[in-house]
C-alpha positions as CSV (number, residue, x, y, z in Angstrom):
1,X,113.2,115.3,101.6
2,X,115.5,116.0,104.3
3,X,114.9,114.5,107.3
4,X,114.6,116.8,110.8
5,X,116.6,116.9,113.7
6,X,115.8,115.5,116.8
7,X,115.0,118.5,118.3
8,X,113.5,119.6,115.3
9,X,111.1,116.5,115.5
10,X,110.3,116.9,119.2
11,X,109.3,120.6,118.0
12,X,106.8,119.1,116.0
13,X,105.2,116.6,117.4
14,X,104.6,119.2,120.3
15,X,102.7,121.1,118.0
16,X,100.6,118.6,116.3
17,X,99.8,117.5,119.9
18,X,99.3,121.0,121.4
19,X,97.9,122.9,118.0
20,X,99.9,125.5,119.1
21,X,102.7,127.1,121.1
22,X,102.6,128.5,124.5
23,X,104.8,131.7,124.3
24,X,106.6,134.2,126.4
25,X,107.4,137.1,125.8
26,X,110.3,138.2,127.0
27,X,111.3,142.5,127.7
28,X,114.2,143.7,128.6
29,X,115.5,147.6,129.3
30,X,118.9,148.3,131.0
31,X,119.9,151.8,132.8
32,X,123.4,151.0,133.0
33,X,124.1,150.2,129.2
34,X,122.4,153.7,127.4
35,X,119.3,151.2,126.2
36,X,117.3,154.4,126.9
37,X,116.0,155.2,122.8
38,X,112.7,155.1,122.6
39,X,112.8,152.3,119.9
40,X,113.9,150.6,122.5
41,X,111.3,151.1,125.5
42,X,109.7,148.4,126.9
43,X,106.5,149.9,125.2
44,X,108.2,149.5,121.8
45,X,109.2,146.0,121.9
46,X,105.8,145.1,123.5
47,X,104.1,146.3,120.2
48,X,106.1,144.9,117.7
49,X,106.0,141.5,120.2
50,X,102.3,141.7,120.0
51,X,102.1,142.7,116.4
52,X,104.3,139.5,115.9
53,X,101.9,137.2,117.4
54,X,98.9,139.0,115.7
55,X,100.5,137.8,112.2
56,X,100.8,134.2,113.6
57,X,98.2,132.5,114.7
58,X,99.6,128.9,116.1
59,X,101.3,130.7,118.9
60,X,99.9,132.1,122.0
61,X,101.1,133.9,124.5
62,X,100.7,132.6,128.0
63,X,103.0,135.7,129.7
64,X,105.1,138.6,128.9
65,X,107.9,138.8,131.2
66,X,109.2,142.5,131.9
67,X,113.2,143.1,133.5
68,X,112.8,147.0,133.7
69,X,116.8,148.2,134.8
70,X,118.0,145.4,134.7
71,X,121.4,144.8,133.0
72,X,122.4,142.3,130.2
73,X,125.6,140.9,131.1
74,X,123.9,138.2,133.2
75,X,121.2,136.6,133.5
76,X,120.1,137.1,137.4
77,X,116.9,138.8,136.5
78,X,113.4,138.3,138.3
79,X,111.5,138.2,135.0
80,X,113.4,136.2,133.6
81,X,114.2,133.9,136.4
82,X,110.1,133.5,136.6
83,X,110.3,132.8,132.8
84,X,112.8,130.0,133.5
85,X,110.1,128.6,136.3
86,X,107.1,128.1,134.1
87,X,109.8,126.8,131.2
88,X,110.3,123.9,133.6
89,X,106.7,123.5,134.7
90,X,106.1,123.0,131.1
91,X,103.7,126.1,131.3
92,X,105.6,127.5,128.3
93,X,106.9,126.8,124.8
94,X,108.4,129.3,123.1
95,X,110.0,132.5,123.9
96,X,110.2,135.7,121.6
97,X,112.4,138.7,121.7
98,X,112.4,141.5,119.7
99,X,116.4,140.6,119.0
100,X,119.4,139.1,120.8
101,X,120.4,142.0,122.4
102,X,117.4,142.4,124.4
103,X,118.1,138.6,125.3
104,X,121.4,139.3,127.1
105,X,124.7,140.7,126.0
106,X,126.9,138.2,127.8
107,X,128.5,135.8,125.0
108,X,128.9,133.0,127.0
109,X,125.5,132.8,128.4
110,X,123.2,134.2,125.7
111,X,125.0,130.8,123.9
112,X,124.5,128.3,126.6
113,X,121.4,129.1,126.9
114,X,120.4,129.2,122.8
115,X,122.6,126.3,122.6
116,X,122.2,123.7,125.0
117,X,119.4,124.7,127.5
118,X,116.4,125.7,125.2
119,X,117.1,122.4,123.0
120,X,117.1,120.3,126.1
121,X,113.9,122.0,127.5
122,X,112.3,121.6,124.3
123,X,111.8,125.7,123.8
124,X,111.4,127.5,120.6
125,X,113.3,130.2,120.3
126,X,112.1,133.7,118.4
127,X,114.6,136.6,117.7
128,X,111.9,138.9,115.4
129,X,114.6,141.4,114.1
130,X,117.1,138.8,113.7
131,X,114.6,136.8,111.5
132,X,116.1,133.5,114.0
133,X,113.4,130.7,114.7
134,X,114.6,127.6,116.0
135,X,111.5,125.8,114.5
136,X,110.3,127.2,111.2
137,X,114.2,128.4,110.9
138,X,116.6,125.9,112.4
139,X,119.6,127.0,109.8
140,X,118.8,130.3,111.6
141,X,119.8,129.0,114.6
142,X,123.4,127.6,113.5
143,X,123.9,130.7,111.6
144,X,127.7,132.2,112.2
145,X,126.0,135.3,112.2
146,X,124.6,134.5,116.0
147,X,127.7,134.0,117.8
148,X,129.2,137.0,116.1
149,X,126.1,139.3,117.0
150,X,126.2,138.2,120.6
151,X,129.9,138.7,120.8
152,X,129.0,142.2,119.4
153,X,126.4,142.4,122.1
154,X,129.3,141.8,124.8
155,X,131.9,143.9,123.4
156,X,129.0,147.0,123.2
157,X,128.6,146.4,126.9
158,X,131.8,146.3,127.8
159,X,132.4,149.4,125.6
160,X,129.7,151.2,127.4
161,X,130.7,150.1,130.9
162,X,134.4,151.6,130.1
163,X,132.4,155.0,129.1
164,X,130.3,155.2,131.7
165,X,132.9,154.6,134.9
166,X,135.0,157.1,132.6
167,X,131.9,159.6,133.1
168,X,131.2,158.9,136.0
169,X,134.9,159.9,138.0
170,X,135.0,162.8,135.8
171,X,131.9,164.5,137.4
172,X,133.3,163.1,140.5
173,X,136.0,165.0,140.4
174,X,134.1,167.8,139.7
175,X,132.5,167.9,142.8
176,X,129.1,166.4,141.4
177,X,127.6,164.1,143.8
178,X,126.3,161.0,142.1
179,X,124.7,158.9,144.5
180,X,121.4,157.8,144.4
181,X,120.4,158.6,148.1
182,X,121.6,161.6,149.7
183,X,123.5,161.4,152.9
184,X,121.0,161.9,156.1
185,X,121.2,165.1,157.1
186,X,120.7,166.2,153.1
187,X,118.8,166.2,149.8
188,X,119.5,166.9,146.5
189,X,119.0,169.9,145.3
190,X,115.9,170.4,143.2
191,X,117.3,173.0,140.7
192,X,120.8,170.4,140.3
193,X,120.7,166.6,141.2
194,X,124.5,166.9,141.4
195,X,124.5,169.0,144.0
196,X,123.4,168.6,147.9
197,X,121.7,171.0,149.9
198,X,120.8,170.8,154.0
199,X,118.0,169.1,154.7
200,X,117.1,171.0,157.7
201,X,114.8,168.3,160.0
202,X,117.5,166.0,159.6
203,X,120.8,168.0,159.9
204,X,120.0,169.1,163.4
205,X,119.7,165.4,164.3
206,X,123.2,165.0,163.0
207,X,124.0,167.9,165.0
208,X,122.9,166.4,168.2
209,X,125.1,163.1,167.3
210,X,128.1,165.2,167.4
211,X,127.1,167.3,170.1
212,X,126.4,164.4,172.4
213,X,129.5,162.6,171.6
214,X,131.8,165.2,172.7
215,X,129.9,166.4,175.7
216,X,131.0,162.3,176.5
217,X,127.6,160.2,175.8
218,X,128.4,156.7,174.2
219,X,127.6,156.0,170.6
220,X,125.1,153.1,172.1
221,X,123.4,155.8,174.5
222,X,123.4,158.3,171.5
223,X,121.4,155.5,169.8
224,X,119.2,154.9,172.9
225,X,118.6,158.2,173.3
226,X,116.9,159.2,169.6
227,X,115.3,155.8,170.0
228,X,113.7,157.2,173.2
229,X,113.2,160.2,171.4
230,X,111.0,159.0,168.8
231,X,113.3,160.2,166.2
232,X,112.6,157.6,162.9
233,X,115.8,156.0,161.9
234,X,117.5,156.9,158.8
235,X,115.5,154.1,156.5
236,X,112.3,155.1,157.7
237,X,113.0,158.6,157.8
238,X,113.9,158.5,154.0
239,X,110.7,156.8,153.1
240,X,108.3,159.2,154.8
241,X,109.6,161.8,152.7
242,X,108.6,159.8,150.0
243,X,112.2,158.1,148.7
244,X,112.2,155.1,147.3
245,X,114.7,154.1,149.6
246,X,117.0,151.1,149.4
247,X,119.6,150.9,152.3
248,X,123.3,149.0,151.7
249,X,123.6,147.9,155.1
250,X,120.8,145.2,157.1
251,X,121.2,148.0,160.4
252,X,119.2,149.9,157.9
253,X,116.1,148.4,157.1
254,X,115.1,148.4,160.7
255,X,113.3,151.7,161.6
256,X,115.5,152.5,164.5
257,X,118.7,154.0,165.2
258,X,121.6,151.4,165.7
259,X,124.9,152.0,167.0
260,X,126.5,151.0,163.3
261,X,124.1,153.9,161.7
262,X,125.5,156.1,164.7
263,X,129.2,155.9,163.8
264,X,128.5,155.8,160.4
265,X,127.5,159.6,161.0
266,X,130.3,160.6,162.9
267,X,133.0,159.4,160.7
268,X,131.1,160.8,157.5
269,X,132.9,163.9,155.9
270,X,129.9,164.9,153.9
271,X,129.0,166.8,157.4
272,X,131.9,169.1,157.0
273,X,131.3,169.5,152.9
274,X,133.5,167.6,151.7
275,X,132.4,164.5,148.8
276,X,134.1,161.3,149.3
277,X,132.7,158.9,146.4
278,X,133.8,156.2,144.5
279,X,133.6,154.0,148.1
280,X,132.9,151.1,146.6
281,X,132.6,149.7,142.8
282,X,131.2,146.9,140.4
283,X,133.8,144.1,139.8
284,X,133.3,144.5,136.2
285,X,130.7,144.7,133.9
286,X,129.7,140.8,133.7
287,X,129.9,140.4,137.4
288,X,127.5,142.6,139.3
289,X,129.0,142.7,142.5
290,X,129.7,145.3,145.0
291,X,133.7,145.8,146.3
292,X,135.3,148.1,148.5
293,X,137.9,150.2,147.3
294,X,141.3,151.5,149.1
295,X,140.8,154.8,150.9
296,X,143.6,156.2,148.7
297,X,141.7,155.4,145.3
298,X,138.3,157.2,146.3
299,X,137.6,160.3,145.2
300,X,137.9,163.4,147.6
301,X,136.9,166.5,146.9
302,X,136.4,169.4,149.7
303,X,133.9,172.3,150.1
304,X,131.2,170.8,147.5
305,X,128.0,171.8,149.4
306,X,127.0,173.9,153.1
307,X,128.4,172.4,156.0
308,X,126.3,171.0,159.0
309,X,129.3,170.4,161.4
310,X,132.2,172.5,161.2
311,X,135.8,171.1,160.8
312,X,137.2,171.4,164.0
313,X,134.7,170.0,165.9
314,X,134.4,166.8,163.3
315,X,138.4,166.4,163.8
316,X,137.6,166.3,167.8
317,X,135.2,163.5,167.3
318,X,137.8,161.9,164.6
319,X,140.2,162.1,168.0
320,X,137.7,160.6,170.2
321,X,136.5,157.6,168.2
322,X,140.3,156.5,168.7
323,X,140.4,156.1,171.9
324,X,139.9,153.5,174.3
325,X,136.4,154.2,174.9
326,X,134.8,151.2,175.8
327,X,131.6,151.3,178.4
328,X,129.4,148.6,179.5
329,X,126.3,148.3,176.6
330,X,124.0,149.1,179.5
331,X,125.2,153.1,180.4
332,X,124.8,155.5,177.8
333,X,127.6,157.6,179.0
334,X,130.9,157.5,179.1
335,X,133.1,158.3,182.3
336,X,134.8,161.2,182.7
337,X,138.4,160.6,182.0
338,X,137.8,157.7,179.2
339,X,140.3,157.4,176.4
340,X,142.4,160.2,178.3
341,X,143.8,158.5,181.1
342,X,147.3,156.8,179.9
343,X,150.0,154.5,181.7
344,X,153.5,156.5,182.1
345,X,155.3,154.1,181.5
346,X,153.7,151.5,179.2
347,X,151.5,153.5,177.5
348,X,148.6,151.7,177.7
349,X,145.1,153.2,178.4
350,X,144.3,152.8,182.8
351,X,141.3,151.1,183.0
352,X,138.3,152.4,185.8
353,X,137.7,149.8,188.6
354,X,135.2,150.0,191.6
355,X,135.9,149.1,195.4
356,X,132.6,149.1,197.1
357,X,132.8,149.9,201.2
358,X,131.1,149.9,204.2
359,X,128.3,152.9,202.6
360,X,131.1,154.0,200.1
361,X,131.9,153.2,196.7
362,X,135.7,154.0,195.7
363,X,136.6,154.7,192.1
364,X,140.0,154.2,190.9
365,X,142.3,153.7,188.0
366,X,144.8,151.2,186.8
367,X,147.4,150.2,184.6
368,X,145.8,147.6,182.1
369,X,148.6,146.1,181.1
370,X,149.5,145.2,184.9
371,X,145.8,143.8,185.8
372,X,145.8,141.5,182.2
373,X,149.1,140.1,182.0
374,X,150.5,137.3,184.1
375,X,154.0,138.3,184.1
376,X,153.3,142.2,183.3
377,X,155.9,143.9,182.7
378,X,154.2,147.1,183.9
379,X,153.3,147.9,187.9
380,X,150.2,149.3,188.9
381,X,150.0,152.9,188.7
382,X,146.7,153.4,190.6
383,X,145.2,156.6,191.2
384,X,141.7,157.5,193.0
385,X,139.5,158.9,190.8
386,X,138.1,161.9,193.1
387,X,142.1,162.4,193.6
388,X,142.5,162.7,190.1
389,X,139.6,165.0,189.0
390,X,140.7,167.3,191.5
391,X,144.3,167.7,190.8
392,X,143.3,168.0,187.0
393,X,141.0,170.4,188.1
394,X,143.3,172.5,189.8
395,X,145.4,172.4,186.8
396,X,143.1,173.4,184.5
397,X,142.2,176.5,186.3
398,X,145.8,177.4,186.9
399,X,146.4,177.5,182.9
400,X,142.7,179.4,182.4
401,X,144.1,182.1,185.0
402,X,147.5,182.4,183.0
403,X,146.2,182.7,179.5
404,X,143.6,185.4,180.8
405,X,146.9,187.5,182.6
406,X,148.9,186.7,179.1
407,X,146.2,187.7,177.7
408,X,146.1,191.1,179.1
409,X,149.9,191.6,178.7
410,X,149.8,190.8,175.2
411,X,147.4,193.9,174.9
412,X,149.3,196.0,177.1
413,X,152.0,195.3,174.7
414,X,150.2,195.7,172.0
415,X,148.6,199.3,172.4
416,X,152.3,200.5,173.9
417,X,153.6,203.4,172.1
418,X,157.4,201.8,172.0
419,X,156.5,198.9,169.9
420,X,155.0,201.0,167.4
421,X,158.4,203.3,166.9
422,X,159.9,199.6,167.4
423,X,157.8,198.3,164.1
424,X,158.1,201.4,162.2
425,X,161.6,201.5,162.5
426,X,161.8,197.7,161.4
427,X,159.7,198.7,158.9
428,X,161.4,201.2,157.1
429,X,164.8,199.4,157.3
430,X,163.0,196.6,154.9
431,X,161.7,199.4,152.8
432,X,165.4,201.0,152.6
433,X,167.0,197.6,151.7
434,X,164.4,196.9,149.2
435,X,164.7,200.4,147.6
436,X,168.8,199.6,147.2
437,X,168.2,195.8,145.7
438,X,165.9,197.7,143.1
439,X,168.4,200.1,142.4
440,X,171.4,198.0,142.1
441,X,169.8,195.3,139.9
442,X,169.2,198.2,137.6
443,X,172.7,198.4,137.4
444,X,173.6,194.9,136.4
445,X,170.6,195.2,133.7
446,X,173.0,198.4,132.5
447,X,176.2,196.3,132.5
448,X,175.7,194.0,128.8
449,X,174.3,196.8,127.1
450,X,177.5,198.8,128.1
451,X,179.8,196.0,127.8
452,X,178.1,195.5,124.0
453,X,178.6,199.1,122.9
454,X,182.2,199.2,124.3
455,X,182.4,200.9,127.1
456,X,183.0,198.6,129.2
457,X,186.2,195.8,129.0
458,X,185.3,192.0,129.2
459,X,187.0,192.1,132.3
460,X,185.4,195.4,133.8
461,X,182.0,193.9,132.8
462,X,182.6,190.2,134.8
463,X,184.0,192.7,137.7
464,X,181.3,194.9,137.8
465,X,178.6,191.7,137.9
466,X,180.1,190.1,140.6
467,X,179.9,193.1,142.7
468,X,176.4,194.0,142.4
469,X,175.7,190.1,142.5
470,X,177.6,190.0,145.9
471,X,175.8,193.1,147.1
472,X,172.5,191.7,146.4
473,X,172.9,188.5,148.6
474,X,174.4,190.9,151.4
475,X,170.7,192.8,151.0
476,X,168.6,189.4,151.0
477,X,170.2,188.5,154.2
478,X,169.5,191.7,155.7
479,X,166.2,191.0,154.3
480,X,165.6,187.7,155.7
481,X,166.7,188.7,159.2
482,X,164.6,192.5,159.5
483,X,161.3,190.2,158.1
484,X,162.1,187.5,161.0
485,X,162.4,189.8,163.9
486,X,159.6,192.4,162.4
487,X,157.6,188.7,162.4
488,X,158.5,188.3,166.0
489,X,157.5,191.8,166.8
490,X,154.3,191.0,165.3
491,X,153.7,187.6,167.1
492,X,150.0,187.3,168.8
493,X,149.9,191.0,167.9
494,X,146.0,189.9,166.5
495,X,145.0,188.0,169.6
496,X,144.3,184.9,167.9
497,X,146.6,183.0,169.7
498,X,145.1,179.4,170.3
499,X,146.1,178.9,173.7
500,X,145.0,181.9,175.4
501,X,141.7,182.0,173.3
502,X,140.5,178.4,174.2
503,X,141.6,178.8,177.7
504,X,140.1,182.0,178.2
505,X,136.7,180.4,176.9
506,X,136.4,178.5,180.5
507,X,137.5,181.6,182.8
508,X,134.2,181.0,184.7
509,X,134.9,177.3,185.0
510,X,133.2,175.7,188.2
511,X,133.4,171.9,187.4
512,X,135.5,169.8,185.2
513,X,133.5,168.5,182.4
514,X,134.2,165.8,179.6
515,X,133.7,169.1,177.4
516,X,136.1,171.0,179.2
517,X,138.7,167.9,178.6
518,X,138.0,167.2,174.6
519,X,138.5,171.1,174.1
520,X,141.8,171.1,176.5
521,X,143.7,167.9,176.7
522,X,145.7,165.4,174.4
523,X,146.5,162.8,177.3
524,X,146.5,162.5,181.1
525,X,149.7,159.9,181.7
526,X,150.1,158.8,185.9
527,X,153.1,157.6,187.3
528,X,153.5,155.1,190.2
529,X,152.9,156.7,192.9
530,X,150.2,158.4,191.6
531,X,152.2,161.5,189.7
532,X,150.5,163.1,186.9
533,X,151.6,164.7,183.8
534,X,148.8,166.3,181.6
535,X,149.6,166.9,178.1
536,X,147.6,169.8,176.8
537,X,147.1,171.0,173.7
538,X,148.3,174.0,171.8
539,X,151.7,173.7,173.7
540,X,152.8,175.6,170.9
541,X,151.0,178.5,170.5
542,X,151.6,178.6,174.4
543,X,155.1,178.6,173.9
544,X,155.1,181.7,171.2
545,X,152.6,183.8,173.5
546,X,154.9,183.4,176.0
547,X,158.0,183.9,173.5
548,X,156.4,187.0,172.9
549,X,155.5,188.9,176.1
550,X,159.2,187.8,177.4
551,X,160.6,189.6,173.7
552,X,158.0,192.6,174.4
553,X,158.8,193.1,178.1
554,X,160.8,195.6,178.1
555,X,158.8,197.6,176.1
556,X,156.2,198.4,179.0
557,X,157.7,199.7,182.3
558,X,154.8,198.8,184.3
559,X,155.4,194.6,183.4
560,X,155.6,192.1,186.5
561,X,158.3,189.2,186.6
562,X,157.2,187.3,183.3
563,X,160.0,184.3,185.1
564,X,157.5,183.1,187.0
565,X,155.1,181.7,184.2
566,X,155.2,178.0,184.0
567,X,155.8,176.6,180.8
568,X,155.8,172.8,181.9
569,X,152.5,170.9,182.2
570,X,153.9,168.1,184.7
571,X,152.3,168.2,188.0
């Protein structure tokens, strides 16, 4: 008779001195490797689990253990991890599984654990499908055919891992959003899960975000603000609608608004339509963990869904959030000239400073590389503050009162009978050089056929070609030049010129506002000495407005002196 194993023994005698075996029962269903047949449900492998134990009296179960989602390829599973607990309080024997699959499908771990930790704990081990049992069985359990099946096991799960990243950046790059949560301010779409439609509670707090950050609130007074509002933060406001709702970030789990879910708002594109997935990814298949990816390997794709914020405004806030901002954590507003006011010479942003008075508190502004370097390289630059919000000021309204007169001279031009002959004639000049290019390279498609029947010499042909060939340049470079000046004739011709149309927007302008400088202004740079230089935006489109008028002038009689408009923005 051959004689047991030591294991095999210690097996035994546990049985003669328990009369029977104290089993789990061990479940296991993964969403992330297609285990989704109903053969394999946990409902299935409960049944023939039970129906097992029916047909085998010695062995009892003391618990089934369920892992319901939860991947193979490791073994960090709360079922089974509260398996593992009452193995080592000796509150169970055995465990059963309806095969080694539903065990794990990591190689290396299914086999430490079948190999070396059961045996040491002193646990039967039950594969029904597999026909393995460690103690009726033990040839079953050094059977080639183990190793091999988990290894088949971990190359299926690799397989399907492969297939399933492959899937998923396809219907990313489809435009099909994928997440599990929709972003605040949206919900999927009941009629298509891939697609996200406005969810219109939330979207108009988004909307306030952005409106409040450009009218020059901080992002810790925006916070503040729809804390003191009452507004539920974006956790708690996912749940009352009834989602099971599992934030990635601890900010999140709190049910008010936080400075980090604030910014996390402002720099999201989903507001302006646009999907940007793929942010961050599993390390691989075995290893469950989270990573970032590089902003040039997500996936981008624009216009997916309806807007909340439009695009220009988003880019505005884009602007602001780069700027030196910084306020105390106690004011919920920002000042009025923060992130705008620049050094001349250095560059660097001026920082605000206070000089309190006899019943007077002074404002000023200076150079920050002066005040925090020892040896600075830099000088002061100061400026008063009132000094500076009224010279800008002054400015300002001096550019709103030019674009509304360019304004009216660019219609004056407009509706003037001389630049219609002027177009027209432009006009039909293109129309009489295109008319000759047609008709001469219908005479270079006449040459070969010619030159092939004979009536033409070799040398009479080549001639021929070269002089249609060298009349055809002559006509694209007529071409090129009526098409630039009828271009020019045309310029601002549709009054969408971006200067003069958001300069005109503040015609009625009583007070300068943070608004009034987001909209307006790239940089304010002083001088020492206290010199300013305001950089506006759409210099540009400043400069072909006035391009135009000076082009068009002589076209209406009743124009003023166009010399005297300013096209410097130094003060």
């Amino acid at each position: 008779m051959a004689r047991l194993s030591k294991y095999e023994a210690s097996c035994a005698a546990q049985l003669v001195m328990n009369n029977s075996w104290r089993a789990a029962l061990y479940v296991r269903l993964s969403r992330d490797d297609d285990d989704k047949l109903e053969s394999e449900s946990i409902g299935s492998q409960k049944l023939l689990l039970e129906d097992f134990i029916l047909r085998h009296p010695a062995i009892h179960v003391h618990d089934t253990y369920i892992d319901d989602g939860y991947t193979g390829t490791n073994f960090e599973r709360p079922d089974f991890s509260r398996m593992m607990e009452d193995i080592r309080a000796q509150k169970v024997t055995c465990v059963i599984v309806k095969d080694l699959s539903r065990f794990g499908r990591n190689y290396v771990e299914s086999g430490k654990y079948l190999e070396t930790i059961f045996p040491l704990l002193k646990i039967r081990f039950i594969s029904v499908n597999d026909v393995i049992d460690s103690f009726e069985n033990p040839a079953s359990m050094s059977n080639v055919i183990i190793p091999f099946k988990n290894v088949m096991n971990d190359e299926y799960c690799r397989d399907i891992s492969t297939k399933v990243r492959s899937s998923l950046n396809i219907k990313r790059k489809q435009g099909q959003f994928i997440g599990s949560f929709a972003s605040y301010g949206y919900c999927k779409d009941p009629a298509d899960r891939h697609r996200l439609i406005i969810d219109d509670e939330a979207a108009e707090v988004v909307r306030l975000i952005f409106k409040s950050f450009v009218e020059g609130k901080s992002i810790n007074g925006i916070a503040r603000i729809l804390n003191d509002l009452g507004i539920p933060g974006i956790a708690e406001y996912k749940k009352s609608k009834g989602l099971n709702y599992r934030p990635g970030g601890r900010v999140d789990t709190t049910g008010y608004w936080s400075d980090f879910s604030v910014r996390r708002i402002l720099t999201n594109r989903v507001y302006i339509g646009d999907l940007v997935q793929k942010k961050t990814e599993i390390v691989s298949y075995k290893v469950q963990v989270c990573r970032s990816v590089e902003r040039a390997k997500q996936i981008v794709v624009e216009n997916t869904h309806e807007p909340i914020i439009d695009r220009e405004l988003f880019d505005k806030v884009q602007s602001l959030l780069t700027r030196d901002t910084r306020t105390s954590p106690h004011k919920g507003e920002l000042s009025l000239f923060a992130g705008f006011i620049k050094c001349a010479d250095c560059g660097r942003a001026m920082q605000k400073k206070n000089i309190t008075q006899p019943n007077k508190l002074y404002n000023y502004y200076v150079c920050s590389t002066y005040r925090k370097m020892t040896n600075a390289k830099c000088t002061k630059h100061t400026v008063r503050s009132d000094a500076l919000e009224k010279a800008v000021f002054a400015v300002i309204q001096k550019y709103i009162e030019m674009a509304v007169d360019m304004d009216a001279l660019i219609e004056q031009i407009n509706n003037s009978p001389e630049r219609s002959v002027s177009s027209n004639r432009i006009g039909q000049a293109i129309h009489s050089a295109e008319r000759e290019k047609e008709k001469i390279a219908r005479y270079i498609t006449e040459l070969y056929p010619d030159y092939k029947e004979g009536i033409l010499t070799k040398e009479q042909y080549l001639s021929f070609k070269e002089k249609y060939e060298a009349q055809t340049l002559g006509i694209d470079t007529t071409l090129q030049k009526l098409r630039e000046e009828l271009e020019r004739e045309k310029g601002g011709v549709d009054g969408s010129n971006t200067f003069i149309e958001n300069f005109k927007r503040f015609r009625n302008l009583r007070t300068l506002s943070r608004e009034v400088l987001v909209e307006l202004v790239n940089n304010i740079y002083v001088h020492e000495g206290g010199g300013l230089d305001i950089d506006f935006r759409f210099r540009d489109t400043y400069a072909q407005a006035l391009e135009y008028i000076d082009l068009n002038k002589a076209l209406v009689a009743s124009l003023n002196d166009l010399s005297a408009l300013p096209i410097q923005t130094a003060i």
